[in-house]
C-alpha positions in Angstrom: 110.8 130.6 27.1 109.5 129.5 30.8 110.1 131.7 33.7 112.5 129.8 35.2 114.7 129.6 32.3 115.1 133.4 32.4 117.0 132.5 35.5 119.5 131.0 33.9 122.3 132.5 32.4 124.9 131.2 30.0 128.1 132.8 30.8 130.3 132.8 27.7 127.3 135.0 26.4 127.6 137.6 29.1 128.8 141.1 27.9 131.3 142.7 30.3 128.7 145.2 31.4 126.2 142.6 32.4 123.0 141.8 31.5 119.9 142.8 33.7 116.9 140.1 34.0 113.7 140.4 34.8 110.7 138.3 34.6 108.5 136.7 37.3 108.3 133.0 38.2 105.8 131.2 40.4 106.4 130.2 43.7 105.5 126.7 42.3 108.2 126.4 40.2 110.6 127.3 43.1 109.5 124.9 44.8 107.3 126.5 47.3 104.1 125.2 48.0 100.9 127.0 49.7 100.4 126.0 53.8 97.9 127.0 55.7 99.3 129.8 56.8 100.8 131.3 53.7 99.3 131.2 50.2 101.3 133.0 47.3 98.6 134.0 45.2 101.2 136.1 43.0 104.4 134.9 41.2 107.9 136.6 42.4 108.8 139.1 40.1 112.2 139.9 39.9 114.9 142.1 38.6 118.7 141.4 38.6 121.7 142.6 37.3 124.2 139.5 36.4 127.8 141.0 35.9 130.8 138.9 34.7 134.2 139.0 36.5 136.9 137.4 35.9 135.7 133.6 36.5 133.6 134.8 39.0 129.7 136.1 37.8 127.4 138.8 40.3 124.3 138.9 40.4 122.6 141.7 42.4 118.5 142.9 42.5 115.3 142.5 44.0 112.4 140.7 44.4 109.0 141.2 45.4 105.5 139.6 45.7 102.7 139.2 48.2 101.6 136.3 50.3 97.7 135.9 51.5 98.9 135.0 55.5 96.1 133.5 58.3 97.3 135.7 61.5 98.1 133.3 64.5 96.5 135.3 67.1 92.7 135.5 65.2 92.7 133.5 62.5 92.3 136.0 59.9 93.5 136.5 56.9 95.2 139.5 55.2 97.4 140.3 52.9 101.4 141.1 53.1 103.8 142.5 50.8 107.5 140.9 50.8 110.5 142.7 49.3 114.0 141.7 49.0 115.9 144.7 48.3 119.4 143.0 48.6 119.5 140.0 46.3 123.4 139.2 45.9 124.8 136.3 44.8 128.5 135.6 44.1 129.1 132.4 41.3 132.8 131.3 42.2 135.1 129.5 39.2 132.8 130.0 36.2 134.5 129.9 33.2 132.1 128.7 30.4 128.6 127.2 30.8 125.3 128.1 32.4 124.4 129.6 35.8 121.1 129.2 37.6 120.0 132.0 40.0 116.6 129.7 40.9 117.9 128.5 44.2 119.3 131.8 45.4 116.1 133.7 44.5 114.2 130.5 46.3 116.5 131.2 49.4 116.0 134.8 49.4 112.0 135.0 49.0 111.8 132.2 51.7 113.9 134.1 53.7 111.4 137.1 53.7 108.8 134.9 54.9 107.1 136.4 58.3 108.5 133.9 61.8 105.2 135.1 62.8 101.9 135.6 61.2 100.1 138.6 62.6 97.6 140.7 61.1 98.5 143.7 63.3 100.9 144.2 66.4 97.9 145.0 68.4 95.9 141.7 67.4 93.7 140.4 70.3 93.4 137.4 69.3 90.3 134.9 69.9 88.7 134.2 73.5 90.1 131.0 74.3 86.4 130.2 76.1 84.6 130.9 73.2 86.3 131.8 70.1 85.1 135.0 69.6 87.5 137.7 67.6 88.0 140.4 70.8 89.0 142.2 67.8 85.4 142.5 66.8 84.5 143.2 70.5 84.5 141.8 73.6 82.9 138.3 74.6 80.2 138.0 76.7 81.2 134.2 77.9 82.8 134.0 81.7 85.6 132.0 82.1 86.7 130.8 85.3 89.4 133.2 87.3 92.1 131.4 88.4 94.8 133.0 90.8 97.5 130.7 89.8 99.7 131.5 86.8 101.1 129.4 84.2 103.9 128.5 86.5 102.0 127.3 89.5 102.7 123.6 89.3 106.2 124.5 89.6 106.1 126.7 92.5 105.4 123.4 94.3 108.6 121.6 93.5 111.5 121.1 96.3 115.1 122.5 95.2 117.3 120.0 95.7 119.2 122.6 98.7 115.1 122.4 100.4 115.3 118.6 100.2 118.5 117.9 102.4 119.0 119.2 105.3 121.9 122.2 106.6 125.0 119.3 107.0 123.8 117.6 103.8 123.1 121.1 101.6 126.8 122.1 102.2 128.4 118.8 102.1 126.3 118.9 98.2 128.0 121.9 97.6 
């Protein structure tokens, strides 16, 4: 039996106490593939309890694995656990037949991917003149100080109320 099929469940089977599943699956065969900034080097191994009622069918559980991230700030690369405590899925007007919990366990791991990729909250990133991990230490090159800040170009823009005079400004208004 593949992994995925142990995420499918045929219904008229199902005792009324449920069935519990667990297994693993790549994240190939959900459908995820590696980026450069994530890399599953583990498959998603899971446990869920599938429950029948009525013509409805629960399924409740967890998954876990671990992703090999590159931080955004230095480059790096470490490792990060994901868990998905919560798994719950509700399977609406199933009377006879087969579900297939692969897309809501696809949703739900992709869903505890990191927005951001940082190794550490404190990461200091790479000098932007030489490339150096401040991490590691500080650089030795000397960039150029510059008073203005990022916003500088637009500190020399007219409002439209600067542009017109005091009878035009109000009549504007």
């Amino acid at each position: 039996m593949s992994d995925v099929a142990q995420l499918r469940v045929l219904v008229f089977n199902l005792p009324a106490s449920g069935v519990t599943l667990r297994g693993q699956v790549s994240f190939s065969q959900l459908g995820i593939a590696d980026s450069e900034l994530v890399s599953c080097p583990e498959p998603v191994r899971f446990e869920l309890q599938v429950t029948p009622l009525s013509n409805e069918v629960l399924a409740q559980g967890r998954l876990e694995s671990r992703l090999r991230c590159r931080c955004d700030r230095c480059l790096g690369e470490y490792d990060l656990p994901i868990v998905t405590e919560d798994v719950c899925h509700l399977f609406e007007g199933v009377e006879a037949g087969e579900i297939d919990l692969t897309e809501g366990v696809r949703e739900d791991i992709l869903l505890a991917f990191p927005q951001r990729h940082l190794c550490r909250l404190e990461c200091c990133g790479l000098c932007p003149g030489c490339g150096q991990d401040l991490n590691k230490g500080a650089c030795t090159c000397t960039l150029p100080e510059s008073s203005e800040g990022p916003w500088a170009a637009l500190d020399g823009l007219n409002r439209l109320g600067d542009e017109l005079g005091p009878e035009e400004s109000r009549a504007s208004e």
